[in-house]
Backbone as a printed PyTorch tensor [residue, N CA C, xyz], in Angstrom:
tensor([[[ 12.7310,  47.7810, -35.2540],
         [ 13.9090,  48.4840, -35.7440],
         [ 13.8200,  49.9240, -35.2610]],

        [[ 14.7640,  50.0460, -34.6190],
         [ 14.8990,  51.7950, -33.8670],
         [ 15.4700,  52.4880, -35.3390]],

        [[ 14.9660,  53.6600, -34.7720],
         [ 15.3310,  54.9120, -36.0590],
         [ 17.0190,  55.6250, -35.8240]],

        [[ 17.2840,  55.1760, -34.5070],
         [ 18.6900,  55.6190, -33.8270],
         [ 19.6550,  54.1460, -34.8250]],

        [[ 19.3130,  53.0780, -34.4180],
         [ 20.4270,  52.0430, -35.6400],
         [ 20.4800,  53.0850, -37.0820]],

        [[ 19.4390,  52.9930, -38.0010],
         [ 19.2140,  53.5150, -38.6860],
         [ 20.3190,  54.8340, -38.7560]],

        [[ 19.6410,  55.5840, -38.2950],
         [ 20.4720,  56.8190, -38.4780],
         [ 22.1230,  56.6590, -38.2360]],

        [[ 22.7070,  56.0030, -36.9840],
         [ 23.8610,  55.8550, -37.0870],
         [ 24.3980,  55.5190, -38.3860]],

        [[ 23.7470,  54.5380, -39.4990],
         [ 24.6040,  53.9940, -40.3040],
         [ 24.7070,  55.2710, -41.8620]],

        [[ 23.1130,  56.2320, -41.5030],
         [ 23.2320,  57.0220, -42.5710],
         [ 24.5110,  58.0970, -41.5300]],

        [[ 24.3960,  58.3680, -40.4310],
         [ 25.5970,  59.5330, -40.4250],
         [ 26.9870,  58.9620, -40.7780]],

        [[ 27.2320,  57.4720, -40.5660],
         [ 28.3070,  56.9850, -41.1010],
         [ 28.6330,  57.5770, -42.3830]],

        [[ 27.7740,  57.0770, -43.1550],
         [ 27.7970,  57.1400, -45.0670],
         [ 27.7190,  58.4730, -45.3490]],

        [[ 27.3770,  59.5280, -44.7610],
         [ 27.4450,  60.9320, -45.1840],
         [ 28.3180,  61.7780, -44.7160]],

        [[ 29.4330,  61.3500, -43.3250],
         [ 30.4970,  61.3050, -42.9500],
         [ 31.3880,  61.1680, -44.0570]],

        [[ 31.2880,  59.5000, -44.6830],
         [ 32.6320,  58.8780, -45.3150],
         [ 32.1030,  59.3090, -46.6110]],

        [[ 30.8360,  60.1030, -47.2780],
         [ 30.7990,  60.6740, -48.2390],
         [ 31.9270,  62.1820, -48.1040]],

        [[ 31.5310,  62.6280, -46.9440],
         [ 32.6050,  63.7670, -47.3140],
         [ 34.3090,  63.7510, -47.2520]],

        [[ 34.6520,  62.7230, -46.6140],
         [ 35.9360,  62.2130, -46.7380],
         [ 36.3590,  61.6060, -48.1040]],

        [[ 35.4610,  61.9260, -49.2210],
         [ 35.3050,  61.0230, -50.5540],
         [ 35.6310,  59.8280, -50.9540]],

        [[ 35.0540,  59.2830, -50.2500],
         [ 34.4530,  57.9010, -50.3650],
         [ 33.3330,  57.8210, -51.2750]],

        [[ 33.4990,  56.9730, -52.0890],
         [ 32.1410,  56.7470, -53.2700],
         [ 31.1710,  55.3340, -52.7370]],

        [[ 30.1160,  55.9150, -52.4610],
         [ 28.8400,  55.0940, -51.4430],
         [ 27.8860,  55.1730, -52.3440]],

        [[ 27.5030,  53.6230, -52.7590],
         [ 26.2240,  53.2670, -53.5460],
         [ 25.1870,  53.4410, -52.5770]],

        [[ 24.1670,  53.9620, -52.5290],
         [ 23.1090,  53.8600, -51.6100],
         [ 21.9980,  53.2740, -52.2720]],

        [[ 21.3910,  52.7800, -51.1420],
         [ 20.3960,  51.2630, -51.8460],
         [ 19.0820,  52.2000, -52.1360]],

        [[ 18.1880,  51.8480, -52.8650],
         [ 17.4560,  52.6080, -53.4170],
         [ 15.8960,  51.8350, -53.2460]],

        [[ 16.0930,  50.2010, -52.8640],
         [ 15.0810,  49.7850, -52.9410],
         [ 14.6340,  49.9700, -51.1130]],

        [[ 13.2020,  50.0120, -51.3290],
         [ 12.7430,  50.0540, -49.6490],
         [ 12.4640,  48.6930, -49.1340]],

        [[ 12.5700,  48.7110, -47.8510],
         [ 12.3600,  47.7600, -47.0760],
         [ 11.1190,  47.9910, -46.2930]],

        [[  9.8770,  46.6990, -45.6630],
         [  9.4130,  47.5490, -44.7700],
         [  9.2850,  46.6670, -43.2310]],

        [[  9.6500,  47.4920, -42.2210],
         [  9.7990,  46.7490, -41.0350],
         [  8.9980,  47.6570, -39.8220]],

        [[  7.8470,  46.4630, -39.3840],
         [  7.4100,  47.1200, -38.4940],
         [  6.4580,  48.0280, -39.0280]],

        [[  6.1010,  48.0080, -40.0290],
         [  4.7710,  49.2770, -40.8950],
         [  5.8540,  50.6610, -41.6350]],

        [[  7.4420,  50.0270, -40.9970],
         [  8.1200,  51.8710, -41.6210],
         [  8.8980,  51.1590, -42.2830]],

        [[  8.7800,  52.0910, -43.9730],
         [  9.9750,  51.6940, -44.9760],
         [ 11.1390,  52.5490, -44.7680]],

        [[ 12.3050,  51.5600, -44.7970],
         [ 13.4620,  52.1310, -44.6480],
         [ 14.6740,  51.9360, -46.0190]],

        [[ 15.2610,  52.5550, -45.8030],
         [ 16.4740,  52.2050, -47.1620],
         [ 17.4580,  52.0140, -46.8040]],

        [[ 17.5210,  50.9980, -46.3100],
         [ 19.0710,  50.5840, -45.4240],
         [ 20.2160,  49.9560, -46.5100]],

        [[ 21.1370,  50.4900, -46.0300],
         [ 22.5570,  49.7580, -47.0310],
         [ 23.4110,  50.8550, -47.8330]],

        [[ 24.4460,  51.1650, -47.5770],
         [ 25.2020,  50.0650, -46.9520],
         [ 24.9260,  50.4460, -45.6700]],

        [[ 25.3420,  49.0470, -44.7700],
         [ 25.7240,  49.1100, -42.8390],
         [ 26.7230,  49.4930, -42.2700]],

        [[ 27.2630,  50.4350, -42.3690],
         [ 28.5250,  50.7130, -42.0370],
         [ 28.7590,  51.4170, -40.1710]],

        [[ 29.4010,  50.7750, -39.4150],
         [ 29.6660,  51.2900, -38.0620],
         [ 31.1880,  51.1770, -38.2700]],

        [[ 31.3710,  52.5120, -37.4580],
         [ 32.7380,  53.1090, -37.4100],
         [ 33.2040,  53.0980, -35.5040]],

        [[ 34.1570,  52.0520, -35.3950],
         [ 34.6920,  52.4680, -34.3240],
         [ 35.3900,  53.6940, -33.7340]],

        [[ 35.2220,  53.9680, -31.9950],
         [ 36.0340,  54.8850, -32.2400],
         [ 37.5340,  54.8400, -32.0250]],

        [[ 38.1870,  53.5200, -32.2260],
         [ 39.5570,  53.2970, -32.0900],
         [ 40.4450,  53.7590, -33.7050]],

        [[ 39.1290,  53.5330, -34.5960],
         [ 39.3240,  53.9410, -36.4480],
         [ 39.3050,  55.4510, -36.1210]],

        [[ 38.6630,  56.3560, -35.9060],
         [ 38.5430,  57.4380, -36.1640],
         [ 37.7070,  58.7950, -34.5280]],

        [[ 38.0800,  59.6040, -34.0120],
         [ 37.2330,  60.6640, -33.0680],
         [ 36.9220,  61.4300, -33.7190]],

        [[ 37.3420,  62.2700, -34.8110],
         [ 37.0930,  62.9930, -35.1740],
         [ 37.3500,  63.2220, -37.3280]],

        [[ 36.8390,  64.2400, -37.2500],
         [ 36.8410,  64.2140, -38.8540],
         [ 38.0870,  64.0220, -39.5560]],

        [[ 39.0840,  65.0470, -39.1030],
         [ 40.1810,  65.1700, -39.6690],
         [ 40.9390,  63.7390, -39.5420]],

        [[ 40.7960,  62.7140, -38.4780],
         [ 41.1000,  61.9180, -38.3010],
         [ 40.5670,  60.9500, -39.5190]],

        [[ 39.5570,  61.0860, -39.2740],
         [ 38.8370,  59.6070, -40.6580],
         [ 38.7930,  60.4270, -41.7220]],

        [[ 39.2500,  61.3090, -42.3200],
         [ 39.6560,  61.8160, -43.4740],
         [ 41.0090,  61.3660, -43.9940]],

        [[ 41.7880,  61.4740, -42.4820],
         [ 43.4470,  61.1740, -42.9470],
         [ 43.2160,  59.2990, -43.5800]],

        [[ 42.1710,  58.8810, -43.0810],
         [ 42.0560,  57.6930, -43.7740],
         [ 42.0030,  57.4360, -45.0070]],

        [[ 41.5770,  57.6170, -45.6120],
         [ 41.0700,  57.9090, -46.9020],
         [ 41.4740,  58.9960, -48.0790]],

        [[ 41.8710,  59.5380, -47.6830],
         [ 42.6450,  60.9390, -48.3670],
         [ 43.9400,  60.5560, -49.6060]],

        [[ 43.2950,  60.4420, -50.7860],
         [ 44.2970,  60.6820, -51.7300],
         [ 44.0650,  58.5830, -51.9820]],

        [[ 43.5160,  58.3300, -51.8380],
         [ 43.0100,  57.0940, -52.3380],
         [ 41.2380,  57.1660, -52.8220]],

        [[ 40.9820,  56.1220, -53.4350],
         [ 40.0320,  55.7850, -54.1320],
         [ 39.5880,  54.7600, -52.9800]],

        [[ 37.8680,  54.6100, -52.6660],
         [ 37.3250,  53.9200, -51.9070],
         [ 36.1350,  53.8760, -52.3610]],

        [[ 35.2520,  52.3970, -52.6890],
         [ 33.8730,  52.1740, -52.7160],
         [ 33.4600,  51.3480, -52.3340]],

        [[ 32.2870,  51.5530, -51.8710],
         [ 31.4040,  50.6540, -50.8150],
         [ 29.7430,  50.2250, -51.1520]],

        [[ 29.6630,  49.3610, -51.5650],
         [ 28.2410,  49.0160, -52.3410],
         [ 27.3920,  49.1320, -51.3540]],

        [[ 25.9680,  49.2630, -51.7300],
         [ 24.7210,  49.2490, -51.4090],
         [ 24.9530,  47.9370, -50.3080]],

        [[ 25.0910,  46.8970, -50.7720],
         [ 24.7620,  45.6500, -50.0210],
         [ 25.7940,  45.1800, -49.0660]],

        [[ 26.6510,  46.2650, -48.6600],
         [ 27.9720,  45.8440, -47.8120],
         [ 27.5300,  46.1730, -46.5390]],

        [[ 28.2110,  45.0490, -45.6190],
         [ 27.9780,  45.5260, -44.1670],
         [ 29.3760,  45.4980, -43.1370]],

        [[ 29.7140,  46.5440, -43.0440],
         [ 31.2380,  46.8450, -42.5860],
         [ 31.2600,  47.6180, -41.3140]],

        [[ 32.2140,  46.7560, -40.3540],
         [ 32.6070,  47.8610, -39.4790],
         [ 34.3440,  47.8750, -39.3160]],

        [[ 34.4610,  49.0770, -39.3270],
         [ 35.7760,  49.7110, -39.1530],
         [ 36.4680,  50.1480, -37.9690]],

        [[ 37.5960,  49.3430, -37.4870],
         [ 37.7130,  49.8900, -36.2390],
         [ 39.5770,  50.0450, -36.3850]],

        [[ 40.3570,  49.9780, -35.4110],
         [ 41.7930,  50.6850, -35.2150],
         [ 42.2570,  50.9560, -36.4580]],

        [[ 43.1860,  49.7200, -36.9200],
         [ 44.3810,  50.5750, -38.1520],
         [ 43.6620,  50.0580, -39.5460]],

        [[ 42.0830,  49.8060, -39.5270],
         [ 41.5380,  48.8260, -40.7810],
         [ 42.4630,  49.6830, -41.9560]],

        [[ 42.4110,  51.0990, -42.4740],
         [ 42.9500,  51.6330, -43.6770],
         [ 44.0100,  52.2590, -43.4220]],

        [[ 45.0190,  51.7350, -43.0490],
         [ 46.2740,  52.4840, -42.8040],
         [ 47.2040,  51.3100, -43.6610]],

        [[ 48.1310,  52.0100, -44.4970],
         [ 48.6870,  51.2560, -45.5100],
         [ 48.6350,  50.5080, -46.2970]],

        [[ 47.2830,  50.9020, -47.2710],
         [ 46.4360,  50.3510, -48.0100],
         [ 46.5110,  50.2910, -49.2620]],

        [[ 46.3350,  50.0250, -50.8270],
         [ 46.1650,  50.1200, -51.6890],
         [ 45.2550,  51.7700, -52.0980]],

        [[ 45.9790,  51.7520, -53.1630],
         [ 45.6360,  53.1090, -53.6810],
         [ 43.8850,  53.1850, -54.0540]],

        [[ 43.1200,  51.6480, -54.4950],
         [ 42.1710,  52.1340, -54.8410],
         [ 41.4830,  50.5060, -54.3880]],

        [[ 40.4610,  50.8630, -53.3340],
         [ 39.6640,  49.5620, -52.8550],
         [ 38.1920,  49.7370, -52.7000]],

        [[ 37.3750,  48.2960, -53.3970],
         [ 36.0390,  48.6460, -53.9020],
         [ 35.5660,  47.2040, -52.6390]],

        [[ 34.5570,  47.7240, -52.2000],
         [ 33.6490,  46.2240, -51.2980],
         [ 32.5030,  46.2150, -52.1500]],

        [[ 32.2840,  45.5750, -52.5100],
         [ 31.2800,  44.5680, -52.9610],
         [ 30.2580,  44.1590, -51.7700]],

        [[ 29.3420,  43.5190, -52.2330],
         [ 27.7370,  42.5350, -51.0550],
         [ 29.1720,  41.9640, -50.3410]],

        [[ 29.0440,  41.8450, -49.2450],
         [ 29.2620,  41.1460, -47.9040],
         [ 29.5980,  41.5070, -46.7810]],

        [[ 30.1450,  41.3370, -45.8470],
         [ 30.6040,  41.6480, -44.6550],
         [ 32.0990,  41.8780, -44.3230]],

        [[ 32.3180,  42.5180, -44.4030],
         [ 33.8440,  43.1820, -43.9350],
         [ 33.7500,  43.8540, -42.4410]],

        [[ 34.7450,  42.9210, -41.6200],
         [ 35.1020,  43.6130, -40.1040],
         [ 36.6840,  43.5860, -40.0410]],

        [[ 36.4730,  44.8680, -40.0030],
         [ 38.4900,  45.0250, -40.5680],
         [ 38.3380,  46.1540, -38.9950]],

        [[ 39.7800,  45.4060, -38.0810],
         [ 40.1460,  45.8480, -36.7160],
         [ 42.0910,  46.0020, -36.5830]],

        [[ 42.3730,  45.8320, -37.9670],
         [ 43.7140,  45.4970, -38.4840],
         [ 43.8430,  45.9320, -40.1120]],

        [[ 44.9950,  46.2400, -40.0860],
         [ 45.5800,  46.5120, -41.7440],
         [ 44.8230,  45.6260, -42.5900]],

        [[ 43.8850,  46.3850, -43.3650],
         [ 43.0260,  45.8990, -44.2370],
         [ 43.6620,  44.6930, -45.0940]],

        [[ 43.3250,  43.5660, -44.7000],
         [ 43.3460,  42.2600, -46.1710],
         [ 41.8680,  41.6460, -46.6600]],

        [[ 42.2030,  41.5890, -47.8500],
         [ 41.1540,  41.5780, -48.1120],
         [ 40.3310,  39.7630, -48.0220]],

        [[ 41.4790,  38.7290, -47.6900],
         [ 41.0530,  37.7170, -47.0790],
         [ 41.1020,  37.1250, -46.0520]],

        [[ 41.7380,  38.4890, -45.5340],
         [ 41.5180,  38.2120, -43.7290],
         [ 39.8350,  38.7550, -43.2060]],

        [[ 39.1960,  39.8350, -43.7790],
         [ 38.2260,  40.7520, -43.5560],
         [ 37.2390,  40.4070, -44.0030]],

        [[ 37.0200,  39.6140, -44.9650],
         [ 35.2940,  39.8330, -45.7550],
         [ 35.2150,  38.2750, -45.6610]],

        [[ 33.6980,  38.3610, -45.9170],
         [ 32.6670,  37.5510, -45.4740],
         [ 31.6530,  37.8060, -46.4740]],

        [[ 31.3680,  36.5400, -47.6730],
         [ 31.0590,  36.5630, -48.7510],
         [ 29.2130,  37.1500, -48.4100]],

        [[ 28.9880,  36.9970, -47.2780],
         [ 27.6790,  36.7160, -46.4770],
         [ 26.9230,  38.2460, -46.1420]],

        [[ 26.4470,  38.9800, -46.3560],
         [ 25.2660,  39.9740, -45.8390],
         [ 25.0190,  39.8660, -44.6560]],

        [[ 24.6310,  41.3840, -44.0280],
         [ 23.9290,  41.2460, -42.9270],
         [ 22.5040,  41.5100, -43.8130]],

        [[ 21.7310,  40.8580, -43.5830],
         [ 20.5560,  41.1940, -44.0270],
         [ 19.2640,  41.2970, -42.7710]],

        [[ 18.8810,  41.9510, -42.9060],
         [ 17.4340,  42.6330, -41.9010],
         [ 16.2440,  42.1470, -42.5910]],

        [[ 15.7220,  41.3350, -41.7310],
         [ 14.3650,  40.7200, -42.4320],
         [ 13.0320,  41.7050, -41.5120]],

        [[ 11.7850,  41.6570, -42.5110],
         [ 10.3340,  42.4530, -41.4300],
         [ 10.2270,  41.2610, -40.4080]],

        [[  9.7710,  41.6680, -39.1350],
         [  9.1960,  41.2800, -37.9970],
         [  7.7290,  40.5670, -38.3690]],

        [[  7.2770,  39.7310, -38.0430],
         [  5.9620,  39.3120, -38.3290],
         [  5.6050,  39.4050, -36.9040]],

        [[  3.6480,  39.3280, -37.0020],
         [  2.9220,  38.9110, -36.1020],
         [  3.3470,  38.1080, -34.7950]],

        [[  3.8950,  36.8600, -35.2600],
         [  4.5840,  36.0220, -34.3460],
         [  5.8730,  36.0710, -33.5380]],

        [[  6.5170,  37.1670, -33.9100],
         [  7.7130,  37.6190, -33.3260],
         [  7.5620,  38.0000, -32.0310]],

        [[  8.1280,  37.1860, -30.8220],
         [  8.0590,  37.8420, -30.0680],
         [  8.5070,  39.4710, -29.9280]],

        [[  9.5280,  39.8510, -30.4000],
         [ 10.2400,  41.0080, -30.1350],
         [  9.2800,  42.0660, -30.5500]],

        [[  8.0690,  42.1580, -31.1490],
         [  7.5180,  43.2070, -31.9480],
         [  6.7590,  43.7040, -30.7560]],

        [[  6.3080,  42.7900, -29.6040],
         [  5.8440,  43.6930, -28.1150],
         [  6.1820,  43.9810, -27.4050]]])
């Protein structure tokens, strides 16, 4: 596990924290590879959703938004454009590339990140 995945998903969440967005952050550690990490939520932001701040602010602005610990979402063109005033994700997977529905988009299912063992090839 690179520290660059990682970090992308915390500059996500501290991004869409200042656009006020309310972000559970996971609290329990993980450990992969000998390094504990606190991953969750997963959030990648296209850049067809947003270039710049003012842009992914106008998203969100004057609505209510929360995003649990255990959600793994990526956001790309018009996902929050003409949306409900107040929308909560829950554990699963949401890939919203279109006007957010909420049973067109989610995926009852986790991305979940398991540790690498001994036998893994990928760990050399």
């Amino acid at each position: 596990m690179a520290s660059a995945e990682f970090d992308t998903y915390l500059w996500n969440i501290k991004m869409l924290e200042l656009c006020g967005v309310q972000i559970e952050r996971q609290d329990k550690e993980q450990e992969f590879a000998g390094i504990p990490w606190k991953f969750g939520p997963k959030i990648m932001i296209e850049p067809q959703f947003c270039l710049t701040f003012k842009e992914m602010k106008s998203n969100f602005e004057g609505k209510t938004t929360k995003i649990s610990k255990d959600c793994s979402m990526i956001l790309g063109q018009d996902a929050m454009k003409e949306r409900s005033e107040y929308v909560e994700f829950g554990p699963g997977t949401v890939i919203a590339r279109r006007k957010f529905n909420f049973f067109d988009h989610f995926d009852d299912e986790s991305v979940i990140f398991e540790p690498v063992e001994e036998k893994d090839n990928e760990i050399y």
